[in-house]
KOLGU-4560 file (N, C-alpha, C; in nm, 3 decimals, padded with zeros to 5 digits):
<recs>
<n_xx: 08.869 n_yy: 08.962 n_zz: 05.146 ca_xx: 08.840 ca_yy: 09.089 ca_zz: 05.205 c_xx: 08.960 c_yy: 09.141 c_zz: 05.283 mol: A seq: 1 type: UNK>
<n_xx: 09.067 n_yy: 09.195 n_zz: 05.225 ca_xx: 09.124 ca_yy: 09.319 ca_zz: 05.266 c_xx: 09.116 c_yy: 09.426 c_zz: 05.331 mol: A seq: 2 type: UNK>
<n_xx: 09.205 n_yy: 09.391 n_zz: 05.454 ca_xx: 09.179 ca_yy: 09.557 ca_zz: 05.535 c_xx: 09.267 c_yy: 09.669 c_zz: 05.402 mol: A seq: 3 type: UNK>
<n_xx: 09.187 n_yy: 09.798 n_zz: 05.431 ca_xx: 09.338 ca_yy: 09.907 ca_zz: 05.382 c_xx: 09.448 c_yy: 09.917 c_zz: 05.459 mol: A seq: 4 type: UNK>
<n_xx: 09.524 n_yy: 09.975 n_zz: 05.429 ca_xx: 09.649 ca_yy: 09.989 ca_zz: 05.477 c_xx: 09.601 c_yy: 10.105 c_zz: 05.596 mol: A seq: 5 type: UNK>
<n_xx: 09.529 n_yy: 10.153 n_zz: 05.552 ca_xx: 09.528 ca_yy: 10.306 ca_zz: 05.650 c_xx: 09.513 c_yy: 10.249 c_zz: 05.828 mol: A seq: 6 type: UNK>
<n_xx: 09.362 n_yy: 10.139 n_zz: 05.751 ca_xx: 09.287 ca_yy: 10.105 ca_zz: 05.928 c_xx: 09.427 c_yy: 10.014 c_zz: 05.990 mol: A seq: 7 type: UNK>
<n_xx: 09.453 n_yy: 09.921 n_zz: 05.865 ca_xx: 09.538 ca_yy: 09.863 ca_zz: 05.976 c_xx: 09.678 c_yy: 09.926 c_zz: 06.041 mol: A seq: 8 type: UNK>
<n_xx: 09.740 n_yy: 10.034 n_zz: 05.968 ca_xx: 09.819 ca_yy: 10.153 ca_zz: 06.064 c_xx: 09.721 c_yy: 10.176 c_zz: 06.156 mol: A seq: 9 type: UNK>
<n_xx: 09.595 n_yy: 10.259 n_zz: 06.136 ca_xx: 09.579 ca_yy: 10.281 ca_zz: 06.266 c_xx: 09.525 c_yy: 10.197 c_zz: 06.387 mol: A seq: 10 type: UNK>
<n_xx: 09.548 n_yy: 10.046 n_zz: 06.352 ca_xx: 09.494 ca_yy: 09.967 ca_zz: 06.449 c_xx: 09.638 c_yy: 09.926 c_zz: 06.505 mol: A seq: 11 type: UNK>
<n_xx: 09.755 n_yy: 09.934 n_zz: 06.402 ca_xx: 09.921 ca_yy: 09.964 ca_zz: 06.472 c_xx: 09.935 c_yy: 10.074 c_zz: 06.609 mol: A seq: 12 type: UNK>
<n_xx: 09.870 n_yy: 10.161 n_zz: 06.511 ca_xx: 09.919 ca_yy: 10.310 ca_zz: 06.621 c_xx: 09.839 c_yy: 10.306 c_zz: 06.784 mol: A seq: 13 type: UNK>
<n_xx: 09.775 n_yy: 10.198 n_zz: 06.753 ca_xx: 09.638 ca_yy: 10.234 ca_zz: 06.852 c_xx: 09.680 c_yy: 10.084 c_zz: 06.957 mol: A seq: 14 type: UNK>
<n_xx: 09.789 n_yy: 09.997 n_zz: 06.930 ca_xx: 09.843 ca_yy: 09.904 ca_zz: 06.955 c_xx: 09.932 c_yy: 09.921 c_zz: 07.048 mol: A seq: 15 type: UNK>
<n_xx: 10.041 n_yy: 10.002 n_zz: 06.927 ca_xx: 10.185 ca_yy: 10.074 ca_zz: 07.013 c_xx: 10.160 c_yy: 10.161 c_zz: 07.121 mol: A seq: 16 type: UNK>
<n_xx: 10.140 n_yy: 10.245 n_zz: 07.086 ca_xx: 09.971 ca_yy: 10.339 ca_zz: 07.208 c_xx: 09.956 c_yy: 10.251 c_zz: 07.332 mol: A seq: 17 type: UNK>
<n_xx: 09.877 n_yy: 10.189 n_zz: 07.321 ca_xx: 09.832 ca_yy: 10.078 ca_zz: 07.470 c_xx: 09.969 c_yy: 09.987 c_zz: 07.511 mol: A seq: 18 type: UNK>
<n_xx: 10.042 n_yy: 09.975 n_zz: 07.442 ca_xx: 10.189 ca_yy: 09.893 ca_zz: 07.480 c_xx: 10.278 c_yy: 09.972 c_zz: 07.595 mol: A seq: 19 type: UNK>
<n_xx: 10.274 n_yy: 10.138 n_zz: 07.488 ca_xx: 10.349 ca_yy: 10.240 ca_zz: 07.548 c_xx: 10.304 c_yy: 10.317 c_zz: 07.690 mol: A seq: 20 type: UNK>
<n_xx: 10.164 n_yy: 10.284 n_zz: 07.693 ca_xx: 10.121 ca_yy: 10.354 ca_zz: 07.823 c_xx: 10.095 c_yy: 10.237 c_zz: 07.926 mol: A seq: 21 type: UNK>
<n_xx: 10.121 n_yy: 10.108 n_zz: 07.900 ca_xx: 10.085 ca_yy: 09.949 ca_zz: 07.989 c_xx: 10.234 c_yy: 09.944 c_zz: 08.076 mol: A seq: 22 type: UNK>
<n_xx: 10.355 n_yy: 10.006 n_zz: 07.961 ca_xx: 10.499 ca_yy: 10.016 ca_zz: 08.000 c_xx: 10.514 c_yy: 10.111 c_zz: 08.132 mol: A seq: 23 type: UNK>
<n_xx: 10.439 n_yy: 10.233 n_zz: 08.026 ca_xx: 10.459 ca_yy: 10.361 ca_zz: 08.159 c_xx: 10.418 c_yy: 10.331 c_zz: 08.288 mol: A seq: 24 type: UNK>
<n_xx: 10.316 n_yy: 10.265 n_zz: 08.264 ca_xx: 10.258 ca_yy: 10.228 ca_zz: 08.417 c_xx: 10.316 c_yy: 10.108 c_zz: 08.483 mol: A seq: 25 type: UNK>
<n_xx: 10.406 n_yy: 10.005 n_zz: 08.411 ca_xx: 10.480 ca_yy: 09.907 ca_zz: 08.471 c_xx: 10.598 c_yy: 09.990 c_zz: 08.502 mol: A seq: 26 type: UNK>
<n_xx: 10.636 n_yy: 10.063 n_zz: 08.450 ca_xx: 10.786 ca_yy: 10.102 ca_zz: 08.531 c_xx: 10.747 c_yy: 10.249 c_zz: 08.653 mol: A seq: 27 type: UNK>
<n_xx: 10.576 n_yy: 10.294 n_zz: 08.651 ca_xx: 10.597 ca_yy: 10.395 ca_zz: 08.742 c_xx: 10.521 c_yy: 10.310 c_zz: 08.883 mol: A seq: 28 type: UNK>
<n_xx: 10.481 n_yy: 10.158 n_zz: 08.870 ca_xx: 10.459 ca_yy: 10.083 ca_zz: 08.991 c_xx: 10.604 c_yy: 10.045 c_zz: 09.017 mol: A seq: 29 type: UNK>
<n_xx: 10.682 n_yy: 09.998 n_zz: 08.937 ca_xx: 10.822 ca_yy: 09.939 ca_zz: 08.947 c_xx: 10.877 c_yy: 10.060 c_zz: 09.051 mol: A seq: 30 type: UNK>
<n_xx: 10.847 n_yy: 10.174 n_zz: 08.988 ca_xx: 10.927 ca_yy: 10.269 ca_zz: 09.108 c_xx: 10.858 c_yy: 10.301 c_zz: 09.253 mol: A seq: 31 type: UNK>
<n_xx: 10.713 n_yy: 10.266 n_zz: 09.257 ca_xx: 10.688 ca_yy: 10.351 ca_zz: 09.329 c_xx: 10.755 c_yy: 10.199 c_zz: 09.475 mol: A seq: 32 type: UNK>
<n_xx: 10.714 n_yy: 10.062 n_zz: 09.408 ca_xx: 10.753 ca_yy: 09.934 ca_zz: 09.460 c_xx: 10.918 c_yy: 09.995 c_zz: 09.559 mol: A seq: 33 type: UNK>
<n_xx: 10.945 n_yy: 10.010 n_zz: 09.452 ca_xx: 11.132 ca_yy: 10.064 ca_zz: 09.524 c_xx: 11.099 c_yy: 10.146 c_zz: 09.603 mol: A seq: 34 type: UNK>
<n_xx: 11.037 n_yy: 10.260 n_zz: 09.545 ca_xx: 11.072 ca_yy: 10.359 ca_zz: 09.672 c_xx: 10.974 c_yy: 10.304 c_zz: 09.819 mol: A seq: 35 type: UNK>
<n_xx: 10.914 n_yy: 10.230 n_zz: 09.816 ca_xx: 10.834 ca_yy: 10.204 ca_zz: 09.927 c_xx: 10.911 c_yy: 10.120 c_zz: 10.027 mol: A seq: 36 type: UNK>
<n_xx: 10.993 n_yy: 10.028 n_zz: 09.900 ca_xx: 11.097 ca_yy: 09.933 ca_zz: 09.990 c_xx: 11.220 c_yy: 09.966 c_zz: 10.062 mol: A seq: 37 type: UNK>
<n_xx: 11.231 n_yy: 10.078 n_zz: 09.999 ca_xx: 11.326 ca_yy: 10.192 ca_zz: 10.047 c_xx: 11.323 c_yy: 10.248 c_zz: 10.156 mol: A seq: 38 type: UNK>
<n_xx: 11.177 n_yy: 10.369 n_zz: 10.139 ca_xx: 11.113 ca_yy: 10.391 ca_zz: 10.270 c_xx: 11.148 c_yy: 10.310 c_zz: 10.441 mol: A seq: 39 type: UNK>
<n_xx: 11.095 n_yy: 10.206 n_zz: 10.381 ca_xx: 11.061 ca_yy: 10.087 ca_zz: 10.481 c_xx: 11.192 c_yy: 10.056 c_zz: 10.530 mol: A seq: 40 type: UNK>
<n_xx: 11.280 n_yy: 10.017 n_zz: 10.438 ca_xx: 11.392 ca_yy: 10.001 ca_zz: 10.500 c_xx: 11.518 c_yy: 10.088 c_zz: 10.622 mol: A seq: 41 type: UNK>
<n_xx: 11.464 n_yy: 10.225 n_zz: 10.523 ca_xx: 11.498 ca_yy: 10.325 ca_zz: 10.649 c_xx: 11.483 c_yy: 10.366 c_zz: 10.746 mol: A seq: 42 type: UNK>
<n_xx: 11.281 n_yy: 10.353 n_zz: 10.759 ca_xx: 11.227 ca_yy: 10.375 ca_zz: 10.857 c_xx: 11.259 c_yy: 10.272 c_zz: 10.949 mol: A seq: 43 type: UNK>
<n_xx: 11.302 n_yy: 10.154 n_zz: 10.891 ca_xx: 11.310 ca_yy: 10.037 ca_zz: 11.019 c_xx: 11.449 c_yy: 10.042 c_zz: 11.069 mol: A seq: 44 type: UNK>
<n_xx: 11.559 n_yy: 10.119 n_zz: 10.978 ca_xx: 11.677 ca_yy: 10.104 ca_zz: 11.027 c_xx: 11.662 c_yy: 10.230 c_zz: 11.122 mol: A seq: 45 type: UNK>
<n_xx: 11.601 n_yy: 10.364 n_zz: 11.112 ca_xx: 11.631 ca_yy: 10.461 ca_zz: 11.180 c_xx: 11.525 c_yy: 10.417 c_zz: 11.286 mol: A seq: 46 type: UNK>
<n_xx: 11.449 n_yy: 10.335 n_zz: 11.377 ca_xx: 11.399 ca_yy: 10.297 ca_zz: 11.452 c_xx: 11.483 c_yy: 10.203 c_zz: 11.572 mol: A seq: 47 type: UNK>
<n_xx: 11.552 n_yy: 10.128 n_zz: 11.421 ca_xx: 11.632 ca_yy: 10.067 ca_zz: 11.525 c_xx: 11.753 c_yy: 10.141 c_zz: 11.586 mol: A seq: 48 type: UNK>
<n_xx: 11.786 n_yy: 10.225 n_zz: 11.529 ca_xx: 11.942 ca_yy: 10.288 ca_zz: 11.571 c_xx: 11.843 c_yy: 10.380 c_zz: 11.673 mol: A seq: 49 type: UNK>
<n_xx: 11.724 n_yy: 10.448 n_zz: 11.649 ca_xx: 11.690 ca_yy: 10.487 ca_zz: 11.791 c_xx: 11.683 c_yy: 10.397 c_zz: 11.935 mol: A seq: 50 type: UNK>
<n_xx: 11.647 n_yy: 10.302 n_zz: 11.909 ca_xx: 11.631 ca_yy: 10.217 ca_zz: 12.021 c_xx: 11.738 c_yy: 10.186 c_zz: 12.059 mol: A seq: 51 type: UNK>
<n_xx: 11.860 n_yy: 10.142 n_zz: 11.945 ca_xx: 11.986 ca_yy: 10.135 ca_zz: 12.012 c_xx: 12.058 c_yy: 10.240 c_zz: 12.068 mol: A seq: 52 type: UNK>
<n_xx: 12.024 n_yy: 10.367 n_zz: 12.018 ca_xx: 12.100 ca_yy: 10.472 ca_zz: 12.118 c_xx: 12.038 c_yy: 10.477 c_zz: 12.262 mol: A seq: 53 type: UNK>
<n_xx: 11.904 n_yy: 10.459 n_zz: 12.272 ca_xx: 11.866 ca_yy: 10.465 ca_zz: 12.419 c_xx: 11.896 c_yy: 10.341 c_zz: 12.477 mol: A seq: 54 type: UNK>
<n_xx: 11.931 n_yy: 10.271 n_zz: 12.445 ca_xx: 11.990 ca_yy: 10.127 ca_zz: 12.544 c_xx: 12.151 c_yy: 10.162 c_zz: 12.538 mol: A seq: 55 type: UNK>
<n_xx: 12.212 n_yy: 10.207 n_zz: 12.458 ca_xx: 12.341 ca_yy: 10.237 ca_zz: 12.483 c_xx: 12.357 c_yy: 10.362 c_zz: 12.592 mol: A seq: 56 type: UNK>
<n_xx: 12.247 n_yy: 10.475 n_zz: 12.580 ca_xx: 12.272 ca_yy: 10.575 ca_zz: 12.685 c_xx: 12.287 c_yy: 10.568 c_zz: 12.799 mol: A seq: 57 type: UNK>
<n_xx: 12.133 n_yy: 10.430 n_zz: 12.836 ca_xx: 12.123 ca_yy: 10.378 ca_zz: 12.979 c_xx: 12.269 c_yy: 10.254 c_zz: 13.016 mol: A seq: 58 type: UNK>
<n_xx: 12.315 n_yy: 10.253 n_zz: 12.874 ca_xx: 12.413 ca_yy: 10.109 ca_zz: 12.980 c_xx: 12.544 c_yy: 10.190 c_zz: 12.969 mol: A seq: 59 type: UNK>
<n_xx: 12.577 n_yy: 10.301 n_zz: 12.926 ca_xx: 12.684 ca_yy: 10.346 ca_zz: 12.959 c_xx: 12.678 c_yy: 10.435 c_zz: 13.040 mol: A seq: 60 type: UNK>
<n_xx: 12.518 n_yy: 10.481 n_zz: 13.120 ca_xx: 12.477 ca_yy: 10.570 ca_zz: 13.226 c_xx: 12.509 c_yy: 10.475 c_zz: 13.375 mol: A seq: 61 type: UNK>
<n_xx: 12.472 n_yy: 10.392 n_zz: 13.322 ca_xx: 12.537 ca_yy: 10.282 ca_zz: 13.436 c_xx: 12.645 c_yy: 10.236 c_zz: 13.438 mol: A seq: 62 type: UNK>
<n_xx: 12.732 n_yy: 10.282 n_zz: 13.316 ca_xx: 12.834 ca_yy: 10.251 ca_zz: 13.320 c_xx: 12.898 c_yy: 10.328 c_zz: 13.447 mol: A seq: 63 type: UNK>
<n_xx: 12.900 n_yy: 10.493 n_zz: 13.397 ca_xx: 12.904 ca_yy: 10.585 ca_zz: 13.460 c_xx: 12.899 c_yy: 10.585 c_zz: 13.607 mol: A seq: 64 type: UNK>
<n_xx: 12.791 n_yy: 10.528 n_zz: 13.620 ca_xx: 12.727 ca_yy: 10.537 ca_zz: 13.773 c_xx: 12.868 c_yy: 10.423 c_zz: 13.852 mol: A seq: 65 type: UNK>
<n_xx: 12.872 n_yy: 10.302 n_zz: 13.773 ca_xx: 12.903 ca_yy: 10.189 ca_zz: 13.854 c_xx: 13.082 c_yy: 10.216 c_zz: 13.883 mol: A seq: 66 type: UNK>
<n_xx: 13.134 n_yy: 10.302 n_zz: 13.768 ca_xx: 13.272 ca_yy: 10.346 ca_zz: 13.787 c_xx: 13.260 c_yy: 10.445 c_zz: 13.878 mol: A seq: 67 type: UNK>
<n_xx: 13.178 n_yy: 10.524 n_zz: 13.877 ca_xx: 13.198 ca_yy: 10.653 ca_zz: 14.009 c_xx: 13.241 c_yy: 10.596 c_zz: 14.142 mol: A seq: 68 type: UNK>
<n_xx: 13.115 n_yy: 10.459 n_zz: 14.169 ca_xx: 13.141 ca_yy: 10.356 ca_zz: 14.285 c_xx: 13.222 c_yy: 10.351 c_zz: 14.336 mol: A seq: 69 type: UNK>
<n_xx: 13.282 n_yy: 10.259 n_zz: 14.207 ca_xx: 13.462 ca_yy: 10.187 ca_zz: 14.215 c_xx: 13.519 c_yy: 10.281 c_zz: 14.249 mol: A seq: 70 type: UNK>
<n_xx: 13.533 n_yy: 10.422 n_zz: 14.168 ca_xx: 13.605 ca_yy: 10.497 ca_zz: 14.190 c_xx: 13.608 c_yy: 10.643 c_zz: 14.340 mol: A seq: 71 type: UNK>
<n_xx: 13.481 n_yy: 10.612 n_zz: 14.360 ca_xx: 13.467 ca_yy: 10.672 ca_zz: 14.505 c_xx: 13.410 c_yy: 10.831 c_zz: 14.473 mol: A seq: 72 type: UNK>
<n_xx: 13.388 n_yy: 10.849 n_zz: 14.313 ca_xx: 13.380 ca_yy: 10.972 ca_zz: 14.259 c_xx: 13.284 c_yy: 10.955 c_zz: 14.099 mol: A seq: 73 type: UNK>
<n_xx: 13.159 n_yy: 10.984 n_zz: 14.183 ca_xx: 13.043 ca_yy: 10.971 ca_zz: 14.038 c_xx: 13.086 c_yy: 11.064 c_zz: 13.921 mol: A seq: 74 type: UNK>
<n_xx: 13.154 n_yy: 11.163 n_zz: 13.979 ca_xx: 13.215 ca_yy: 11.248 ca_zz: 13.854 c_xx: 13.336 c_yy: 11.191 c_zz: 13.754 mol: A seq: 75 type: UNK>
<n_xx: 13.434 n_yy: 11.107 n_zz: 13.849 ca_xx: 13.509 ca_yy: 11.031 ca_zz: 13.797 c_xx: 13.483 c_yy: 10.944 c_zz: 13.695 mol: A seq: 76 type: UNK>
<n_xx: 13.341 n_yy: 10.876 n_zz: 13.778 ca_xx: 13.286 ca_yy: 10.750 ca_zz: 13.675 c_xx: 13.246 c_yy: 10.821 c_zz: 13.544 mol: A seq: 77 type: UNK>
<n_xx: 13.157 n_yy: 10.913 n_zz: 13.534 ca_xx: 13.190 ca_yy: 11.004 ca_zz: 13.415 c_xx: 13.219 c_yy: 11.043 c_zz: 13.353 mol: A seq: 78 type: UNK>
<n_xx: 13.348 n_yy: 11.092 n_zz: 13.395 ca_xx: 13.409 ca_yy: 11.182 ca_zz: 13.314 c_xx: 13.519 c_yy: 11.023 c_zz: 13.233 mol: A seq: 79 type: UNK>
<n_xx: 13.504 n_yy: 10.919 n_zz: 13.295 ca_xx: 13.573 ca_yy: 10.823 ca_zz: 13.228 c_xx: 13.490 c_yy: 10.767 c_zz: 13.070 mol: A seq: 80 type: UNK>
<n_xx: 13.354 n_yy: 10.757 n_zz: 13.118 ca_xx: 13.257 ca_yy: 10.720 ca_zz: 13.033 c_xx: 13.302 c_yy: 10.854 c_zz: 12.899 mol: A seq: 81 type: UNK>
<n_xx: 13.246 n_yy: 10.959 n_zz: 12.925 ca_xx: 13.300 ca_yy: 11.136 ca_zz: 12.887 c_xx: 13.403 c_yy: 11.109 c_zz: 12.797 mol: A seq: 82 type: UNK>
<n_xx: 13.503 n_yy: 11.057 n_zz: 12.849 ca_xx: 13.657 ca_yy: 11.041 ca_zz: 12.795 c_xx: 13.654 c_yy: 10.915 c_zz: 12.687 mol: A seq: 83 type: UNK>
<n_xx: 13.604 n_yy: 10.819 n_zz: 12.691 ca_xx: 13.557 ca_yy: 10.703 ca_zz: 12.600 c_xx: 13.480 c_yy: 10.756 c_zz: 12.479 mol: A seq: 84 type: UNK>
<n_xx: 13.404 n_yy: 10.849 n_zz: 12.510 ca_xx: 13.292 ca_yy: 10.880 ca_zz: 12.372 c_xx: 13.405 c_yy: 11.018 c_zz: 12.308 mol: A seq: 85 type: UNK>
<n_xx: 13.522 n_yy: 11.080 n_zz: 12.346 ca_xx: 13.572 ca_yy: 11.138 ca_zz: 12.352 c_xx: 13.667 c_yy: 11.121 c_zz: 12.224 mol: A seq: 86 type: UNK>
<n_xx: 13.737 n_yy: 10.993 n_zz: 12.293 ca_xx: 13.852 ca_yy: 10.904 ca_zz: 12.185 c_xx: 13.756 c_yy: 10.854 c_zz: 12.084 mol: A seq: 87 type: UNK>
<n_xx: 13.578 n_yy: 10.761 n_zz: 12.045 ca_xx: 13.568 ca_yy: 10.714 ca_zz: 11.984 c_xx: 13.516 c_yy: 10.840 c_zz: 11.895 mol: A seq: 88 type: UNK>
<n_xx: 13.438 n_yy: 10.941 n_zz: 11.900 ca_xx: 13.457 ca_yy: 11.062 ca_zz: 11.837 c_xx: 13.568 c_yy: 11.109 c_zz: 11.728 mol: A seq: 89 type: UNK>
<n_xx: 13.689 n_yy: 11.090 n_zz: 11.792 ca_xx: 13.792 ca_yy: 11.105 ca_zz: 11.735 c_xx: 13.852 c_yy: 11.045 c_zz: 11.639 mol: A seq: 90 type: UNK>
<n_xx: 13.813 n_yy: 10.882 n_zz: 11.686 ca_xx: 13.863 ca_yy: 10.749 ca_zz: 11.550 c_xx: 13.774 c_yy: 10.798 c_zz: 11.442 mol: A seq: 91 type: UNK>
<n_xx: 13.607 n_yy: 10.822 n_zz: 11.501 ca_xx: 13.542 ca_yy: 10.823 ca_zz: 11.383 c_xx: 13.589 c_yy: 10.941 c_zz: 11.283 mol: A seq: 92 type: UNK>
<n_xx: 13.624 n_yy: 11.034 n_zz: 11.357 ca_xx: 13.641 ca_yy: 11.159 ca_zz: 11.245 c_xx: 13.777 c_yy: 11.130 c_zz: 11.146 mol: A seq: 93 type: UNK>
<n_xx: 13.869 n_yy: 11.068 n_zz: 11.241 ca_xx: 13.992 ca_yy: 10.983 ca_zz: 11.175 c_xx: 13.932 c_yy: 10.887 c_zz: 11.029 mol: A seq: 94 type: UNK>
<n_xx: 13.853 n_yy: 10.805 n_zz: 11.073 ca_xx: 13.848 ca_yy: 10.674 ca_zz: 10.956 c_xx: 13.696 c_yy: 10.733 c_zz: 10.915 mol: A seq: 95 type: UNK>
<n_xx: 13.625 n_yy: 10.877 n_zz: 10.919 ca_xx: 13.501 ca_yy: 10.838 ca_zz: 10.890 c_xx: 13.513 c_yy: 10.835 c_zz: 10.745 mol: A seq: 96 type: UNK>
<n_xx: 13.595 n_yy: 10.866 n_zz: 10.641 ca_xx: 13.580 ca_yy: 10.851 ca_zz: 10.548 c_xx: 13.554 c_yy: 10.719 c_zz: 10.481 mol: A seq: 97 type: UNK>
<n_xx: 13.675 n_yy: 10.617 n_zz: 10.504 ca_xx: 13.632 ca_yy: 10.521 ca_zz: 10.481 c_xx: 13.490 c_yy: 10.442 c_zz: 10.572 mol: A seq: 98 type: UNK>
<n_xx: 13.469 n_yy: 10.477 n_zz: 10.660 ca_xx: 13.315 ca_yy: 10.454 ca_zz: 10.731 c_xx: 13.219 c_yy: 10.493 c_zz: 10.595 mol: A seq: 99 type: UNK>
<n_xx: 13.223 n_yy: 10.569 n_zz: 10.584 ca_xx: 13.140 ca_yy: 10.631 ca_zz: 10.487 c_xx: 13.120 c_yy: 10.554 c_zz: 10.353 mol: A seq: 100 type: UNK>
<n_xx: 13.282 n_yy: 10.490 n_zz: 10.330 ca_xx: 13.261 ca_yy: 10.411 ca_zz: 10.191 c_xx: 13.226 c_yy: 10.273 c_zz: 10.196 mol: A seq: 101 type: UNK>
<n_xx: 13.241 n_yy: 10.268 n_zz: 10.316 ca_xx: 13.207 ca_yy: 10.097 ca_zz: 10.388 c_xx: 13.028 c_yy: 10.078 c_zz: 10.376 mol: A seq: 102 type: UNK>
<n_xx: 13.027 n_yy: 10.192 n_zz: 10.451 ca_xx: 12.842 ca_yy: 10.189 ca_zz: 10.439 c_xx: 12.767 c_yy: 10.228 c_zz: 10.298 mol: A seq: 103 type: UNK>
<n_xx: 12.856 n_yy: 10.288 n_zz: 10.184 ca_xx: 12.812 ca_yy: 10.289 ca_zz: 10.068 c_xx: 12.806 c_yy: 10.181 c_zz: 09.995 mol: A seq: 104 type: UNK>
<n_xx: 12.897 n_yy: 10.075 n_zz: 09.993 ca_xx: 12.940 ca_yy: 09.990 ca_zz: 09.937 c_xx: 12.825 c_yy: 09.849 c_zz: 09.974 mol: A seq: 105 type: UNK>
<n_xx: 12.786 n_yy: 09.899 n_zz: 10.133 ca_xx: 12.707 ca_yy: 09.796 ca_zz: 10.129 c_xx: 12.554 c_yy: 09.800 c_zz: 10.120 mol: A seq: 106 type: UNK>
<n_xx: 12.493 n_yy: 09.942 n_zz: 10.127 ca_xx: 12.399 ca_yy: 09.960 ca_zz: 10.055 c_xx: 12.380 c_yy: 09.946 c_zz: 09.874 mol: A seq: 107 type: UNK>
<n_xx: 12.496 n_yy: 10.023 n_zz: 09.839 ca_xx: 12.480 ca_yy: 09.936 ca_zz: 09.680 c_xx: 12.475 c_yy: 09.750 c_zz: 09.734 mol: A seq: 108 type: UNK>
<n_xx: 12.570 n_yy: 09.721 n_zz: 09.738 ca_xx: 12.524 ca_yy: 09.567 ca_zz: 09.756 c_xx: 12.367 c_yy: 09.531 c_zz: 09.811 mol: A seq: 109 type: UNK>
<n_xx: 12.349 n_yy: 09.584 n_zz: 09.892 ca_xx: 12.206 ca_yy: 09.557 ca_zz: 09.981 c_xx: 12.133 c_yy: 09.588 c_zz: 09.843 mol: A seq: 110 type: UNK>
<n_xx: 12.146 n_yy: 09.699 n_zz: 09.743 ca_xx: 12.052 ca_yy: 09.721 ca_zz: 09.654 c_xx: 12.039 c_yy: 09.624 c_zz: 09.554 mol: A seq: 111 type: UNK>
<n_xx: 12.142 n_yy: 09.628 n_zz: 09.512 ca_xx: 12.194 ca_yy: 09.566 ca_zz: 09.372 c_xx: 12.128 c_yy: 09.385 c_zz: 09.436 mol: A seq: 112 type: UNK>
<n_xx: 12.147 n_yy: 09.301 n_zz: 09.554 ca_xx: 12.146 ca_yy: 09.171 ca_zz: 09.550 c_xx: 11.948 c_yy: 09.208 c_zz: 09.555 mol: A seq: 113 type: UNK>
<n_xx: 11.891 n_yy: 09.282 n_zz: 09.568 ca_xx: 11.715 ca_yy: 09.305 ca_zz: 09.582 c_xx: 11.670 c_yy: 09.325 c_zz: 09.440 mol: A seq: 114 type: UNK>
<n_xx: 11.729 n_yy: 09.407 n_zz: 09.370 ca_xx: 11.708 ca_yy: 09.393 ca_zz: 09.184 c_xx: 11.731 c_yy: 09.290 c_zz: 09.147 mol: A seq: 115 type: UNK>
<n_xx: 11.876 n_yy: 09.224 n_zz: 09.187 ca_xx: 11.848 ca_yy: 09.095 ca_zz: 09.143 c_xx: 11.803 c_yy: 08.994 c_zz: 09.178 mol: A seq: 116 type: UNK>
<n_xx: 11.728 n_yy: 08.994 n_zz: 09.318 ca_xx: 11.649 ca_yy: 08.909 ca_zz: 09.320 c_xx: 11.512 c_yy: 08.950 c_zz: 09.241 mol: A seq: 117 type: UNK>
<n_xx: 11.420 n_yy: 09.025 n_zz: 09.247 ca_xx: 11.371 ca_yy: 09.064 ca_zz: 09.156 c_xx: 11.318 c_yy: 09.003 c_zz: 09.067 mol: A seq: 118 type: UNK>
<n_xx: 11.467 n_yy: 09.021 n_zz: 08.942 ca_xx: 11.448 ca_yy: 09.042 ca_zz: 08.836 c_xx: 11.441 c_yy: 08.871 c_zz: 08.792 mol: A seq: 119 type: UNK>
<n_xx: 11.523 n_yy: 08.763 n_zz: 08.886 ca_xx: 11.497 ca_yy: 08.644 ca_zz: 08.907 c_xx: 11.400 c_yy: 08.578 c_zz: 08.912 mol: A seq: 120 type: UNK>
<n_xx: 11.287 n_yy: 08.679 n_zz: 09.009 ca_xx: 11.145 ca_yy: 08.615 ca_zz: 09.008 c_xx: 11.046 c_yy: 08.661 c_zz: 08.901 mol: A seq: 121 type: UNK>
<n_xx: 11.084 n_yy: 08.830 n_zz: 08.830 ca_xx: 11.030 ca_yy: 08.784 ca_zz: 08.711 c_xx: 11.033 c_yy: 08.789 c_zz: 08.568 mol: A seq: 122 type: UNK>
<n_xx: 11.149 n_yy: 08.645 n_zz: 08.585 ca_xx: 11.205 ca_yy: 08.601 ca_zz: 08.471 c_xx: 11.244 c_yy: 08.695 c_zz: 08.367 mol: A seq: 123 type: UNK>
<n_xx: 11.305 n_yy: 08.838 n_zz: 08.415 ca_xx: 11.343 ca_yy: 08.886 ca_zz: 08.293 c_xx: 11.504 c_yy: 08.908 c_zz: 08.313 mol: A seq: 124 type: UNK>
<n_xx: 11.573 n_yy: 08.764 n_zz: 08.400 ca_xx: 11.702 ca_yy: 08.781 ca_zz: 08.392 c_xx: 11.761 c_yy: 08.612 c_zz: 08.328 mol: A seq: 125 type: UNK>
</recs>
């Protein structure tokens, strides 16, 4: 007992079909996986660089404060602190380019070593 040719094409088509839409949906969790890890990663880095700017504000507010002291002139202490964010302003605009390629370079890396871990755990490397 012989299938025809016809049913068993269409038990092909109806095969490739469920393969092709099992795929679609493995690579649109695959993305949504990334972008979530992504997300996350930013949200935790831009949390932390908030917290670090307000601990840097207060310790160079005291910086401020504690040079005015020394210096007999809270404006002094200031305008020294003032003068520090002044010059580092300046390096950055100097080297931000390469800043820029430094921090690219290591987000591709940061990316690239997470795919491949990944793809390590499942076994399709």
């Amino acid at each position: 007992m012989e299938r025809e040719p016809r049913a068993i094409f269409e038990e092909l088509r109806r095969d490739v079909s469920a393969y092709i839409d099992t795929r679609l949906q493995i690579l649109r969790l695959e993305l949504y996986e990334k972008t979530s890890r992504t997300v996350a990663t930013l949200s935790f880095g831009l949390i932390l660089l908030f917290l670090a700017l307000f601990a840097f504000f207060f310790l160079f507010l005291a910086f401020g404060f504690f040079l005015g002291e020394c210096l007999g002139s809270v404006a002094g202490g200031f305008a020294i602190v003032a003068g520090f964010y002044l010059v580092a302003t300046g390096l950055f605009f100097l080297f931000g380019k390469q800043v820029r390629t430094w921090l690219i370079n290591k987000v591709l890396i940061a990316l690239s070593t997470t795919d491949s871990k990944d793809q390590t755990e499942d076994g399709t490397e």
